[in-house]
Wavefront OBJ file of the C-alpha trace (Angstrom):
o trace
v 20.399 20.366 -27.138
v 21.774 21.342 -23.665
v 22.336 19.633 -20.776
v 25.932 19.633 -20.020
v 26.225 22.060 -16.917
v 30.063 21.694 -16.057
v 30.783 21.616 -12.313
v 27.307 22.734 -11.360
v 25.882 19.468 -11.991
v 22.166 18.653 -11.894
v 20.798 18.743 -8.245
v 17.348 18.222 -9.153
v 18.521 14.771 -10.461
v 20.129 13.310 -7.615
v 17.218 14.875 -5.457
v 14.584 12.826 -7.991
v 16.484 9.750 -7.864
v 16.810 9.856 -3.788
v 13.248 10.613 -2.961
v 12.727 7.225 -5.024
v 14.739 5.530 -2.540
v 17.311 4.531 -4.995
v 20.873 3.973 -5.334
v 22.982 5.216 -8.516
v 23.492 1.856 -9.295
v 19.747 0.682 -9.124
v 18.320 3.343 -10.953
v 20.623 2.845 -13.515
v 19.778 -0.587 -13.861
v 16.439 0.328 -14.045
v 17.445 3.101 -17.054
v 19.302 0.121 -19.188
v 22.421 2.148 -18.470
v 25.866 1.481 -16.289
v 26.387 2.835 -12.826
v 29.307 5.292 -14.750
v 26.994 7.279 -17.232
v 24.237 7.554 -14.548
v 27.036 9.434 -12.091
v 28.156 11.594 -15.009
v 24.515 12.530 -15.566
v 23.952 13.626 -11.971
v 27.371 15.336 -12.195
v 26.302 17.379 -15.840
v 29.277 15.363 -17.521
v 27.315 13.552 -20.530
v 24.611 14.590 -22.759
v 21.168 12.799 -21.946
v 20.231 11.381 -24.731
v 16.190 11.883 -25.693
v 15.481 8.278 -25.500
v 16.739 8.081 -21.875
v 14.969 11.396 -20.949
v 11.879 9.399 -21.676
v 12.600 6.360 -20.061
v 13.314 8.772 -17.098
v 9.531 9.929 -17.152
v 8.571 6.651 -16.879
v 10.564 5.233 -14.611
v 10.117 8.511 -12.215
v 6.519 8.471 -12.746
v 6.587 12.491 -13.861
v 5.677 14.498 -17.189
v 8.182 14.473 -19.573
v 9.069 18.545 -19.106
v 9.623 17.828 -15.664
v 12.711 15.560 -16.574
v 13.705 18.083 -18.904
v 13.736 20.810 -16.029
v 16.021 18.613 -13.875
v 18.056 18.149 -16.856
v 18.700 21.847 -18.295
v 17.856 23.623 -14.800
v 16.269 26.486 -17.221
v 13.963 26.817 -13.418
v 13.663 25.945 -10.283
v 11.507 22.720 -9.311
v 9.090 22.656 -6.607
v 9.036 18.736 -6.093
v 8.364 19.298 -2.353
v 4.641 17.163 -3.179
v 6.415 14.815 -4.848
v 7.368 12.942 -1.383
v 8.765 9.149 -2.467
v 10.310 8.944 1.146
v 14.280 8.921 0.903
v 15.415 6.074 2.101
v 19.276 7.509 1.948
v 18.994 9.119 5.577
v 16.995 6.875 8.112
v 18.079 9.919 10.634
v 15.253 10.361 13.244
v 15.600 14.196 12.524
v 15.341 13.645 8.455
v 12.107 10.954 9.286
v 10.498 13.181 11.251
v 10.597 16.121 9.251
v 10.276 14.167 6.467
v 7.083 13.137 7.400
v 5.808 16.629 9.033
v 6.248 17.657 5.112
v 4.214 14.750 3.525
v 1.333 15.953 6.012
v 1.726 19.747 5.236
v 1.279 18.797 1.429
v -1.517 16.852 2.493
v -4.226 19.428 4.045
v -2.768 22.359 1.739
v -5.498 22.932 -1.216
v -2.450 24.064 -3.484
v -0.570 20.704 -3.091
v -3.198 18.407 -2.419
v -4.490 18.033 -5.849
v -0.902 17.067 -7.195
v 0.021 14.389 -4.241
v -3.440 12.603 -4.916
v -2.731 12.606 -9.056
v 1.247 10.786 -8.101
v 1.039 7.215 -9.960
v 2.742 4.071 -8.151
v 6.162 3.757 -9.074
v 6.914 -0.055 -8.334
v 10.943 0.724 -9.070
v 10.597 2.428 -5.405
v 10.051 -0.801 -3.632
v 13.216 -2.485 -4.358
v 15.147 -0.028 -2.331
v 12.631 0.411 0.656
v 13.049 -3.126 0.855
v 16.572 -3.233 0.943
v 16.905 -0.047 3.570
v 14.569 -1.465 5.701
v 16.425 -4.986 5.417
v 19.492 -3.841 6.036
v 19.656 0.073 6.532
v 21.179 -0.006 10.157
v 18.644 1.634 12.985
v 18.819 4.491 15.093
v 21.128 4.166 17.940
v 18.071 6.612 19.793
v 14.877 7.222 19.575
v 14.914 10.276 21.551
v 14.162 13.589 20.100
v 15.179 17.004 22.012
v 12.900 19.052 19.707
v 11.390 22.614 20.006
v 7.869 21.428 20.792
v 6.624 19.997 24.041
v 7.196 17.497 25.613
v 5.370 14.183 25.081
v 4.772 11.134 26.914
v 3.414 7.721 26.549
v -0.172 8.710 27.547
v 0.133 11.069 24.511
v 1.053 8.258 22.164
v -1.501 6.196 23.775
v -4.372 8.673 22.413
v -2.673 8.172 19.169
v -3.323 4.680 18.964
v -6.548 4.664 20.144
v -7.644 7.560 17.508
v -6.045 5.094 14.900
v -7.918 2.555 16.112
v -11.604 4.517 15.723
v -10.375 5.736 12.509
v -9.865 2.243 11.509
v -13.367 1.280 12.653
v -15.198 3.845 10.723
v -13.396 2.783 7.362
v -14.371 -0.328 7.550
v -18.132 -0.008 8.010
v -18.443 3.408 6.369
v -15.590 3.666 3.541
v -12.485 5.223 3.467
v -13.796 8.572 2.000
v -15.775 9.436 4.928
v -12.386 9.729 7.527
v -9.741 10.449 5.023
v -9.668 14.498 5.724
v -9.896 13.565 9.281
v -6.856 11.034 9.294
v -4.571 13.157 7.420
v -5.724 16.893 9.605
v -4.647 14.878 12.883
v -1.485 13.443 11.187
v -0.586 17.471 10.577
v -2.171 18.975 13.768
v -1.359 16.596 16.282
v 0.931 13.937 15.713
v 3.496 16.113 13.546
v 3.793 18.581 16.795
v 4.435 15.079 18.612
v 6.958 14.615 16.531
v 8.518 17.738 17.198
v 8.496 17.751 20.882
v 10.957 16.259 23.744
v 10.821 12.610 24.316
v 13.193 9.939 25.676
v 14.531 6.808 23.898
v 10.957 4.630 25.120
v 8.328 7.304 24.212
v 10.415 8.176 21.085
v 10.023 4.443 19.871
v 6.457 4.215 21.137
v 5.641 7.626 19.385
v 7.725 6.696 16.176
v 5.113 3.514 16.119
v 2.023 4.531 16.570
v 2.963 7.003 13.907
v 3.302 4.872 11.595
v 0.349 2.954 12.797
v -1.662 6.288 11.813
v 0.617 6.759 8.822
v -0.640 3.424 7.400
v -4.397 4.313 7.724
v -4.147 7.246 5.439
v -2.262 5.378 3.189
v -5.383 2.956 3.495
v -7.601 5.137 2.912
v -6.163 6.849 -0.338
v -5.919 3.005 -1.698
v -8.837 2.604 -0.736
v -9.902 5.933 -3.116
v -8.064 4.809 -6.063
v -4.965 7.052 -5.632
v -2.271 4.912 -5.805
v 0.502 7.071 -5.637
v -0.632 9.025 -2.566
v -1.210 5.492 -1.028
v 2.229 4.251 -1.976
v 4.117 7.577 -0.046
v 2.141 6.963 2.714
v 2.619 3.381 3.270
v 6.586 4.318 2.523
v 6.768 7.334 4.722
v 4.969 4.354 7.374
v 7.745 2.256 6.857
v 10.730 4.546 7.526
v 8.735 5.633 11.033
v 8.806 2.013 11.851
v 12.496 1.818 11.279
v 12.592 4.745 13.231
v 11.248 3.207 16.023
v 12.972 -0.248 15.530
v 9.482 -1.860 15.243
v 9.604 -5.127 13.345
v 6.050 -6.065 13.951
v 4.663 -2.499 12.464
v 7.235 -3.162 9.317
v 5.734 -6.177 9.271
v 2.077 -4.869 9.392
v 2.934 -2.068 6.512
v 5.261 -4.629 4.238
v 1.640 -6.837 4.231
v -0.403 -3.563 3.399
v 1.661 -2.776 0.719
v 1.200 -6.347 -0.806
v -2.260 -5.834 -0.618
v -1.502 -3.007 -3.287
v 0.890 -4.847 -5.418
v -1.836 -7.399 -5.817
v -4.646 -4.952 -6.203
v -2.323 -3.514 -9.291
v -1.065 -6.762 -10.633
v 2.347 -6.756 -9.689
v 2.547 -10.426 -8.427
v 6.429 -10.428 -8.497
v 6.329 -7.248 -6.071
v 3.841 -9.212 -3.776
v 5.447 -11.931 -3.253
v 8.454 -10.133 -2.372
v 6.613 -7.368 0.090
v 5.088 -10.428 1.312
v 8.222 -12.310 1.888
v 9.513 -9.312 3.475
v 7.200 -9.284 5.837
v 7.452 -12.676 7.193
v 10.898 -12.193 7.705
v 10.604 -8.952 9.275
v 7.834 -11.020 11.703
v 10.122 -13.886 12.640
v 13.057 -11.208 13.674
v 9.849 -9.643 15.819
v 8.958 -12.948 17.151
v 5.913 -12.598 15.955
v 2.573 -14.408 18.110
v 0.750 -16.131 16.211
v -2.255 -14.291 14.934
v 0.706 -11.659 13.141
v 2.267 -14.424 11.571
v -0.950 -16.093 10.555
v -1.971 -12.561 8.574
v 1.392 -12.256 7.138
v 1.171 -16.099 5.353
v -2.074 -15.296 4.178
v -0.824 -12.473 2.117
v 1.769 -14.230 1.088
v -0.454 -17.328 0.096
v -2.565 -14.129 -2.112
v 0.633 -13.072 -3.864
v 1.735 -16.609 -5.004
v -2.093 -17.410 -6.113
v -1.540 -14.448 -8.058
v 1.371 -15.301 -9.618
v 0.112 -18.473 -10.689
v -2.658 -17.520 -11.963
v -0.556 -14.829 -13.686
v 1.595 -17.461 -15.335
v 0.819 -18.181 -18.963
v 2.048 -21.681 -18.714
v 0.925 -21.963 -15.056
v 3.222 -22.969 -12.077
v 2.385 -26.140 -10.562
v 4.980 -25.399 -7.933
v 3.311 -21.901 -7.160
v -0.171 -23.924 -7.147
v 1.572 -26.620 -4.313
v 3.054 -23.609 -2.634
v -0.480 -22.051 -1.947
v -1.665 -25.139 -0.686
v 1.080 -25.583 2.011
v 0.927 -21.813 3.046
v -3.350 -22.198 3.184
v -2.188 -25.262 5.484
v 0.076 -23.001 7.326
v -2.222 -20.080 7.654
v -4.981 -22.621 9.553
v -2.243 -24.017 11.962
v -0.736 -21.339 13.103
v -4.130 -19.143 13.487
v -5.188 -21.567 16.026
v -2.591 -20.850 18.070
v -5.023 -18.135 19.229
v -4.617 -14.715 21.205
v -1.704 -13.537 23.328
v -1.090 -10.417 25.427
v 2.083 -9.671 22.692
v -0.748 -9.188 20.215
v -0.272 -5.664 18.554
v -4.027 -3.755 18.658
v -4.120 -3.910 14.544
v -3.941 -7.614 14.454
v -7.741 -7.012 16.606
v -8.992 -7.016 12.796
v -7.916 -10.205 11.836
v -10.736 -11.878 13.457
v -11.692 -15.623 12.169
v -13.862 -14.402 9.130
v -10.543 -13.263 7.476
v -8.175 -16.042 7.148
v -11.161 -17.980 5.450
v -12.160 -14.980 3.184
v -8.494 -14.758 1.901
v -8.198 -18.389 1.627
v -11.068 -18.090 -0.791
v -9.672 -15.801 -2.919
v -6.439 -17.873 -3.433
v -8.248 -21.050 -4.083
v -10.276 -19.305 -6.785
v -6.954 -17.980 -7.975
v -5.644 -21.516 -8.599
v -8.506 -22.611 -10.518
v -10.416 -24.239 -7.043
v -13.435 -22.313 -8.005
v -16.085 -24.121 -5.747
v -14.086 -24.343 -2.517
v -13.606 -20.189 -3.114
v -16.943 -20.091 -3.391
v -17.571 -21.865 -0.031
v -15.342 -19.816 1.440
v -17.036 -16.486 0.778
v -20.353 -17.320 1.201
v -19.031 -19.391 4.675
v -17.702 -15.785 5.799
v -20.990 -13.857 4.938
v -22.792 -15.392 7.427
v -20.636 -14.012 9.972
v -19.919 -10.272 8.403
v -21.769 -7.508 10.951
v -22.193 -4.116 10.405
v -19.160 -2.924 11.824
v -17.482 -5.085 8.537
v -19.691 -3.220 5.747
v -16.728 -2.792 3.241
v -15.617 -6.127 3.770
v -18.891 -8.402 3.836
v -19.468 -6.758 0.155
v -15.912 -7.445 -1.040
v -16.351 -11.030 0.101
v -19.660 -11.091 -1.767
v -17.812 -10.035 -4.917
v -15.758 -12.768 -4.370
v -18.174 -15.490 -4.819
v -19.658 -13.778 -7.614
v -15.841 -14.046 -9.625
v -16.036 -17.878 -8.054
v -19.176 -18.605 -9.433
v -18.073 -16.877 -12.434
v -14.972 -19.147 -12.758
v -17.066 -22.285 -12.620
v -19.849 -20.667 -15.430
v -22.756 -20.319 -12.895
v -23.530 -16.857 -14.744
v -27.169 -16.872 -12.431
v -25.777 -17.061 -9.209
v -22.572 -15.305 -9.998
v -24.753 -11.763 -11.490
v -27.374 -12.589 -8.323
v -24.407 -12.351 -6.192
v -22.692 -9.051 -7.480
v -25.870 -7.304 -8.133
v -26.283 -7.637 -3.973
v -23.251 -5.347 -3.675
v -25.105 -2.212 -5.724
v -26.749 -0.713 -2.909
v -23.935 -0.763 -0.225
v -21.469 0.364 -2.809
v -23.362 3.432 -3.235
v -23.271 4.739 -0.129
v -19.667 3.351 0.644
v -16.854 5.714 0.005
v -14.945 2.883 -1.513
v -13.730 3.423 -5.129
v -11.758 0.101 -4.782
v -15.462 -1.461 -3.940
v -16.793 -0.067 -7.246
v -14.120 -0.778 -9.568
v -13.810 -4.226 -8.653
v -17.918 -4.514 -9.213
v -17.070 -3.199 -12.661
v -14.024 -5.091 -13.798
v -16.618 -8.135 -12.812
v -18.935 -6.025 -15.240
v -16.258 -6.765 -17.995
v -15.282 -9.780 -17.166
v -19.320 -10.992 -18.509
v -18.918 -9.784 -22.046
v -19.036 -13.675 -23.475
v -22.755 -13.269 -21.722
v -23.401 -9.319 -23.009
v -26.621 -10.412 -24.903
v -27.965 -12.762 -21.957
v -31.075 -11.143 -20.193
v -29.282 -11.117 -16.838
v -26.037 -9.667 -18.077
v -28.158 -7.013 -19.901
v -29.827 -5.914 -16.893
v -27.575 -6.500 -13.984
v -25.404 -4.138 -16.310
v -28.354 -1.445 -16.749
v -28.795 -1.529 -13.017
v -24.779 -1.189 -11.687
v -24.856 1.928 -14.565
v -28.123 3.545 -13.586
v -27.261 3.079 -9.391
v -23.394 4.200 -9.290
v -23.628 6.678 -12.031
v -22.636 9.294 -9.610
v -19.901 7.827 -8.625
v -17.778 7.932 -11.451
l 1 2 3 4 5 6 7 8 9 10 11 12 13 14 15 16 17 18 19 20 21 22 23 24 25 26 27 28 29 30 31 32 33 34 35 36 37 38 39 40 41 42 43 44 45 46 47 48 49 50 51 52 53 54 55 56 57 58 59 60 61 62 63 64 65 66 67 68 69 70 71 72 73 74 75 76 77 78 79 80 81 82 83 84 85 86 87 88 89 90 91 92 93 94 95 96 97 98 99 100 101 102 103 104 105 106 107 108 109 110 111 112 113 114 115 116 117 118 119 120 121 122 123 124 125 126 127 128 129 130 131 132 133 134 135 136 137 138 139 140 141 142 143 144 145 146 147 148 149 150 151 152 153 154 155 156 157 158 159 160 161 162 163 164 165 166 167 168 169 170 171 172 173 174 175 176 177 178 179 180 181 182 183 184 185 186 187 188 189 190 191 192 193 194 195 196 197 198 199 200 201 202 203 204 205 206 207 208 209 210 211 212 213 214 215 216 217 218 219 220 221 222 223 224 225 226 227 228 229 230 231 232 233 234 235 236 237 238 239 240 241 242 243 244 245 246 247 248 249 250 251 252 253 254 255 256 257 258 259 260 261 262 263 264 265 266 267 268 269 270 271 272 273 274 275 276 277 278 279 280 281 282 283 284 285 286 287 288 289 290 291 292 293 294 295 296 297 298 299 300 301 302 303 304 305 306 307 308 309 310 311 312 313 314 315 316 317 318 319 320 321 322 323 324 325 326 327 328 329 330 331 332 333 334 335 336 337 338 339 340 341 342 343 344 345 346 347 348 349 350 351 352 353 354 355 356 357 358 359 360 361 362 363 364 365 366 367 368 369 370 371 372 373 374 375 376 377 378 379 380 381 382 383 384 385 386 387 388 389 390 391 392 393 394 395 396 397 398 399 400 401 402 403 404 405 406 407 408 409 410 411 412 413 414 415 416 417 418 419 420 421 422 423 424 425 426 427 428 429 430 431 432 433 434 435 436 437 438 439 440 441 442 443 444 445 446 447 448 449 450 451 452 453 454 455 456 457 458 459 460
């Protein structure tokens, strides 16, 4: 077998390994090999044996002949769609053009198709978290670029575009704005990005960036495409070092724990989670931020308890004082330092997510409560979210063996889900689906299970 390439090396290596935001050392680790034999890979000094070409597929996220190009260089590789932001140059020029490109791959038909198929690669996160931790920030935010010049009414529209955007997902699904989020990311913000701006509008403009960044990173979570979701929310976090924002880390680092726990990575939640606390506190965070950000970290630990096969009583104890937390510090109310994304957080939300960790924990009845407290309040403009707080209580009264009220509860959700554009909405009403097998010859499992078939076939 090939592989050894002498003094040309192998290029497409190092470039697969920095688009995952690693360091030789860290991807090594995550290989099973030492620091030494990963730099004489990169270099074409060692054979690669087949065992580690495989683990590299994995560990990459990629088909196996794509390791195997990067390895013999028998042809060139296009990995321009495969955008894991590069975390090795935090540059303003690399960010912004780093981000024009994710955009371009975006609305192009060719390159779409391949950027929505990317898995999630959780060995990414460790060194986004790190870069963002510690990578040191731009002395300037000013950008002297061919394009013109741009000012802070400019960025202004930005935000409020992000804003609407955000509005319609929530009552409507993130299907129905995705195209539209990700055409003004190319055709108007990337231009922005291009253009002449001082050190103030630079930072302003490198914000509500990411702010918009973030929202089609939503909205591809929201679809089910994980991978497209994770570069997004990554290529949101380097803007947000770009600008120096702590608070917008902060906002993104709590997004992307939303994911980890949507996927079951409960170690990689709590972690994002942590992060983003942390990144908060060095903001100086009101109180409504730092209220959000304990709440998602309250959901990661319930996770990981309820993940543990021997439990954790000291997980269980730590959701309790964070729940306590959470309720404290969200009374501290509204300020005029409140970022415009925290505007979601309204009171229906701390109590929804509270709900979901107590059911975590085994505190089936007071999750229940919660949900069903939160219902009441739900409006239109919260579609999405008044059905995922329904399923909720259905998994609640699940958990306590109130089959009647729990099917009666999820079989509400049907008709909104299909006309949502909300794949996560669906899937969750059918991993409840599974989770009633023990009741599969019941009357009401039987036909709550005809129904959810015969009203989202088309969705599948």
């Amino acid at each position: 077998m090939g592989g050894l390439v002498g003094g040309e090396g192998r290029p497409e290596l190092v470039r697969a390994r920095r688009r995952m935001g690693m360091s030789q050392d860290a991807i090594a680790a995550a290989l099973w090999v030492s620091a030494t034999t990963w730099s004489r890979w990169e270099r074409g000094r060692q054979e690669i044996r087949p065992v580690y070409r495989a683990r590299m597929a994995e560990v990459f996220g990629v088909d196996p002949a794509e390791v195997e190009r990067w390895i013999e260089g028998t042809a060139p590789v296009d990995t321009e769609a495969w955008l894991i932001p590069d975390f090795s140059d935090l540059s303003l020029g690399a960010t912004v053009e780093a981000a024009g490109r994710l955009w371009r791959c975006d609305v192009d038909p060719e390159r779409r198709h391949v950027l929505a198929a990317l898995p999630f690669v959780p060995a990414a996160l460790g060194g986004w978290l790190s870069e963002w931790s510690y990578g040191a920030p731009n002395a300037s935010a000013a950008h002297q670029g061919a394009g013109a010049a741009v000012g802070l009414s400019d960025v202004r529209r930005i935000v409020e575009a992000r804003q609407a955007f955000g509005e319609m997902d929530h009552r409507f699904g993130a299907g129905m704005i995705r195209p539209a989020v990700v055409d003004y990311l190319h055709s108007t913000v990337a231009p922005m990005l291009r253009g002449r701006y001082d050190d103030k509008v630079g930072a302003a403009l490198m914000t509500a960036a990411a702010g918009m960044t973030l929202q089609a990173g939503w909205t591809a979570f929201d679809m089910g495409r994980h991978g497209q979701a994770q570069h997004y929310f990554g290529q949101a976090l380097t803007l947000a070092k770009a600008g120096d924002d702590a608070l917008t880390g902060a906002w993104v680092l709590t997004t992307m724990t939303i994911q980890a726990i949507y996927l079951g990575q409960p170690a990689w939640a709590v972690r994002l989670a942590r992060a983003a606390v942390e990144a908060a506190h060095r903001g100086q965070a009101p109180p409504r931020v730092m209220a959000w950000l304990l709440s998602r970290e309250a959901w990661a630990t319930a996770l990981q308890a309820s993940m543990s096969d021997s439990g954790d009583s000291h997980a269980t104890k730590r959701v309790e004082q964070l729940l306590g937390e959470v309720e404290r510090v969200y009374a501290g109310g509204t300020t005029d330092r409140d970022p415009a994304w925290t505007a979601w957080f309204e009171p229906t939300e701390p109590v929804a997510e509270a709900g979901i960790c107590w059911s975590l924990i085994g505190e089936h009845r007071r999750g229940a409560d919660c949900a069903e407290a939160v219902l009441r309040e739900y409006d239109q403009r919260r579609t999405r979210s008044a059905q995922l707080s329904r399923m909720s209580a259905a998994e609640a009264y699940l958990g306590m063996g109130e089959l009647e009220q729990a099917v009666d509860s999820a079989r509400a959700t049907i008709p909104t889900a299909r006309s949502l554009t909300s794949s996560r909405l669906v899937e969750r009403i059918r991993k409840f689906s599974d989770r009633l097998e023990p009741y599969g010859t019941t009357v009401q499992v039987r036909e709550f299970r005809s129904y959810l078939d015969s009203e989202l076939a088309s969705r599948e």
